[in-house]
C-alpha positions in Angstrom: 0.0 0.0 0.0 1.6 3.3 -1.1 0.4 6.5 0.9 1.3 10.5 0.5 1.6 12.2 4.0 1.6 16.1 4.2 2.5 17.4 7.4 2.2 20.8 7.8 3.1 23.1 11.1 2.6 26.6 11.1 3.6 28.6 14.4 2.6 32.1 14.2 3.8 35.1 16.6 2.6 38.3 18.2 6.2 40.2 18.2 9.3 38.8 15.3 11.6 36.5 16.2 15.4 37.5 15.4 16.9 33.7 15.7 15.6 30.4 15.7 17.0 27.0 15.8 14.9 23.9 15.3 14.9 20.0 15.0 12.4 18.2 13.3 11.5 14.0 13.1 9.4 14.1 10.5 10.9 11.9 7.7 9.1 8.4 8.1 11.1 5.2 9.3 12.4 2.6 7.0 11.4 -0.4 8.8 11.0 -4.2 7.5 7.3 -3.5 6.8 7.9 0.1 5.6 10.2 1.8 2.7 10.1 5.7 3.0 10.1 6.0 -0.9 10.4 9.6 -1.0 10.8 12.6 1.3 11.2 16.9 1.0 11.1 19.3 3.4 10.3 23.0 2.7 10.9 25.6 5.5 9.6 29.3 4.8 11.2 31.8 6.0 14.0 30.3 3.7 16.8 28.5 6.9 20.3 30.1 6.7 21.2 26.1 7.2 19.8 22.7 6.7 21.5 19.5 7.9 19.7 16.1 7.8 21.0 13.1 9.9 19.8 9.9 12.4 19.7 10.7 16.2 20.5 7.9 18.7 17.4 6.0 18.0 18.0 5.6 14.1 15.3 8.6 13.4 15.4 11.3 10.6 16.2 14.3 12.1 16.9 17.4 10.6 18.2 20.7 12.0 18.1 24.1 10.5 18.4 27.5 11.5 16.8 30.9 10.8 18.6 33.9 11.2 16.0 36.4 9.2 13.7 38.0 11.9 9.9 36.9 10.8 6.8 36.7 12.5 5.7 33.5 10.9 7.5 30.1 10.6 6.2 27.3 8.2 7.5 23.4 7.9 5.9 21.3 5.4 7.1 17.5 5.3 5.9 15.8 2.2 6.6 11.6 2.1 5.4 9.3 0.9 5.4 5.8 2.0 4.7 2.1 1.3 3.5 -0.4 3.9 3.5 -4.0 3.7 1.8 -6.6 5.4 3.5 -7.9 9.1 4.4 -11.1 9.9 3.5 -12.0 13.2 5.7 -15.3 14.5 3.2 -17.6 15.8 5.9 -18.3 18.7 4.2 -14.6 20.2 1.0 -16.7 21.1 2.0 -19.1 23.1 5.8 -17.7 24.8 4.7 -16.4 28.3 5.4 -13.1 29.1 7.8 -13.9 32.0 10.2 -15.4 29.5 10.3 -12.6 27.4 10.8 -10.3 30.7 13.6 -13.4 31.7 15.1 -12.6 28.0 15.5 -9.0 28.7 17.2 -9.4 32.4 19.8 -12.0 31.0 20.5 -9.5 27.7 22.6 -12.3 26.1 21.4 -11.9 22.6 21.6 -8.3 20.9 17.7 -7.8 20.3 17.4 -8.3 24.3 20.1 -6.0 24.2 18.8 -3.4 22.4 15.2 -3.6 24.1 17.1 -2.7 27.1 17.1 0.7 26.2 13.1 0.8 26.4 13.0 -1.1 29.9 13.5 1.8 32.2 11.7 5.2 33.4 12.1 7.9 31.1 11.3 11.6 31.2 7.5 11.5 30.6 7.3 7.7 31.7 7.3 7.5 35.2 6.6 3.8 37.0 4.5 4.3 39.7 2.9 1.6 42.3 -0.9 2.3 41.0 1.0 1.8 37.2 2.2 -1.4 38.1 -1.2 -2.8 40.0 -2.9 -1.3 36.8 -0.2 -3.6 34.8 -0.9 -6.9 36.7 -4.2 -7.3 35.7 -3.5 -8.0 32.1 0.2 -9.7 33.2 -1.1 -12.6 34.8 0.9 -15.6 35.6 1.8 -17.8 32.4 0.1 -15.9 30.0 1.0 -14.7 26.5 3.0 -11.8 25.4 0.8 -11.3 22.6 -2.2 -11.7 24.9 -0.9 -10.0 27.9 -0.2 -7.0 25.5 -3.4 -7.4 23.4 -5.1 -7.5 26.8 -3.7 -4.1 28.1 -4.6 -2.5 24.8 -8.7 -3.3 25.1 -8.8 -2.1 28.6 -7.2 1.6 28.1 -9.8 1.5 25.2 -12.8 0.7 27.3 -12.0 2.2 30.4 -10.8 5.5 29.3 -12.5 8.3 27.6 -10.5 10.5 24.3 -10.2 13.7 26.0 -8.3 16.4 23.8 -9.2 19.2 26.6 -8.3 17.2 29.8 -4.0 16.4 29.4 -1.0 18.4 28.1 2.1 16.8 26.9 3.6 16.8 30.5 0.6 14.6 31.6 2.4 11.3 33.6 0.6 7.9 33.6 -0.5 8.2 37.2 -2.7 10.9 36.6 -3.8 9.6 33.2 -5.0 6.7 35.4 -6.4 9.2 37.6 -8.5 11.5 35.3 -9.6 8.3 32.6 -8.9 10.7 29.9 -6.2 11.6 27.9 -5.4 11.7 24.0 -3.4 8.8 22.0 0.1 10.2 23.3 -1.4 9.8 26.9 -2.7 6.1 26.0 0.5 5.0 24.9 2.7 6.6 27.6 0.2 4.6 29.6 0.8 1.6 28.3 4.6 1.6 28.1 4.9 2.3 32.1 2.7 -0.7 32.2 5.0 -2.9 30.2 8.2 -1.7 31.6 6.4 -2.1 35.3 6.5 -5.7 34.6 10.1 -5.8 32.9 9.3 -5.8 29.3 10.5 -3.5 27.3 8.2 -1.1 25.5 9.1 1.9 23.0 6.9 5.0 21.9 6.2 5.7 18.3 5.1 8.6 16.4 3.4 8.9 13.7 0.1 8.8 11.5 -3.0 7.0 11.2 -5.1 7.0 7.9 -8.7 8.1 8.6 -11.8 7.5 6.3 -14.8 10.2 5.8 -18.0 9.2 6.8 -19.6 7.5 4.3 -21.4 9.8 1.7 -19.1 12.8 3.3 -15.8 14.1 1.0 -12.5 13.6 2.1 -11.4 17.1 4.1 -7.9 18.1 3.2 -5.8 18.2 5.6 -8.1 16.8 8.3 -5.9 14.0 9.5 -3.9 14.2 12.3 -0.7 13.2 14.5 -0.8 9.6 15.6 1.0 7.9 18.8 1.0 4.2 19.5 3.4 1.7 21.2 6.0 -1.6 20.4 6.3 -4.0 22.7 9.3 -6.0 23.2 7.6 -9.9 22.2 11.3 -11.7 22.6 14.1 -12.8 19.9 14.5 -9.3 18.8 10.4 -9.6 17.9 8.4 -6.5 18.5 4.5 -6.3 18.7 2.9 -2.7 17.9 -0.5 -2.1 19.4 -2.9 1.1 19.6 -4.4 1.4 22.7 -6.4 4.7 21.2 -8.2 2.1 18.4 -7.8 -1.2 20.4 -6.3 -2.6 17.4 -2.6 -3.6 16.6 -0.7 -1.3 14.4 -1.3 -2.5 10.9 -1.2 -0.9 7.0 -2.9 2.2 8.0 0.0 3.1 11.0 2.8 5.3 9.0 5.7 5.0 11.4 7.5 8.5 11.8 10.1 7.7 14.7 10.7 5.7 17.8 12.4 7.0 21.4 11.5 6.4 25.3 8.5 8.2 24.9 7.0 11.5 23.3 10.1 14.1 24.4 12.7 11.9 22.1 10.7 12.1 19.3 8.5 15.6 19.1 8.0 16.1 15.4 9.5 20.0 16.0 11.0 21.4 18.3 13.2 24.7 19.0 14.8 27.8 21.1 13.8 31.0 19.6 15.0 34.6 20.8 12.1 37.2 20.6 8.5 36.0 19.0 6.7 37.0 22.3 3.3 34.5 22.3 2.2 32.2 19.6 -0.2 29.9 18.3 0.8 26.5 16.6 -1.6 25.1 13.6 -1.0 21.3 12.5 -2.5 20.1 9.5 -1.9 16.3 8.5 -3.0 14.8 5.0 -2.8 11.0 4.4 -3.8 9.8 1.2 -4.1 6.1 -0.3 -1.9 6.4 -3.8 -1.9 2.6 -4.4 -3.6 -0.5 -2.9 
């Protein structure tokens, strides 16, 4: 399946900005499910500097600077992407999940190895005791990664309400479990906390989700938005992608953007300004089936 993402930020402020400096994940993974066929990035006003590279994590990542004072700052990513059918091992149904976590502690293979690096608190996943009695009600004794995990996903779904209002992005997983609200970033951060709880290793991913009109209703431009969702760690260097926002694992319609500890690593922009006073950010996200 071949999609087009457009990705459009626009921040907009009441007094000019005289310097910026930014960083930007928003060129799409390549992944063994997903080839990032094609990728620009246009940047008005027109950056002094533009340099494109991977951050720790294996992300896109570019950085550019604006010397020019301006009043308005426009990033535009355009990909586009093909995504191919996962396999699954069948091996995910049946290991238990305290092997996997037993993989991880013993890090004798270099997939347990790198899931180390998603095992432990990070800066907007904090593991808390009401995270982890939340956690061991879908990590029972002797049951399945895959089941464990699917298990976790259905219950954020049910017992939590998709509150744009009620969470910023400095929200933590107690008080998500607190509140019952949150958006998809809250969900997943959720969700990690719960799997590293437990000792299995969990990673955040950005990225989009394609959306279809009501039926009989056109297709709005630039109506889609942002999407967050979660990998856990399913053993032999085997990850399992779920979206505890849909209840669903992550399948053709999830566009991987990047992957870090959680939603700080991977922010699709970011900067330090001098000047600009206030402002007001506008996201616009287009995803568009090119090819089935």
């Amino acid at each position: 399946m071949l999609f087009s993402v457009v990705h459009r930020t626009t921040y907009r402020y009441t007094s000019a900005v005289s310097l910026s400096h930014h960083t930007a994940h928003l060129r799409p993974l390549d992944l063994p499910y997903q080839t990032c066929r094609s990728h620009q990035l246009a940047i008005s006003p027109l950056p002094t500097s533009v340099e494109e590279d991977r951050d720790y994590f294996g992300n896109g990542v570019a950085a550019f600077n604006i010397t020019q004072p301006h009043r308005e700052l426009v990033v535009e990513a355009t990909s586009e992407v093909e995504i191919f059918v996962r396999d699954r091992p069948d091996y995910l149904f049946d290991r238990p999940w305290e092997d996997v976590a037993a993989e991880t502690a013993i890090v004798r293979t270099p997939g347990a190895l790198y899931a180390t690096e998603f095992l432990f608190p990070s800066p907007s996943v904090e593991i808390t005791d009401s995270v982890t009695a939340f956690a061991q009600i879908s990590f029972v004794p002797g049951r399945s990664i895959l089941e464990a995990a699917l298990d976790l996903n259905r219950r954020i779904f049910e017992e939590f309400t998709f509150d744009s209002q009620a969470t910023t992005i400095t929200t933590a997983p107690a008080e998500v479990l607190i509140l019952k609200r949150g958006v998809c970033q809250d969900f997943a951060h959720l969700a990690i906390a719960c799997c590293r709880a437990v000792g299995i290793p969990a990673r955040y991913i950005s990225g989009y989700l394609e959306t279809q009109p009501p039926r009989d209703q056109p297709r709005l431009i630039g109506a889609d938005a942002s999407h967050a969702w979660l990998s856990v760690y399913g053993g032999n260097g085997d990850w399992i992608d779920v979206d505890p926002t849909n209840d669903i694992l992550a399948g053709i319609g999830h566009i991987a953007l990047a992957t870090g500890r959680d939603y700080r690593d991977v922010s699709p922009l970011r900067g330090i300004i001098i000047g600009g006073g206030e402002h007001h950010m506008d996201v616009g996200v287009d995803v568009e089936r090119l090819l089935i």
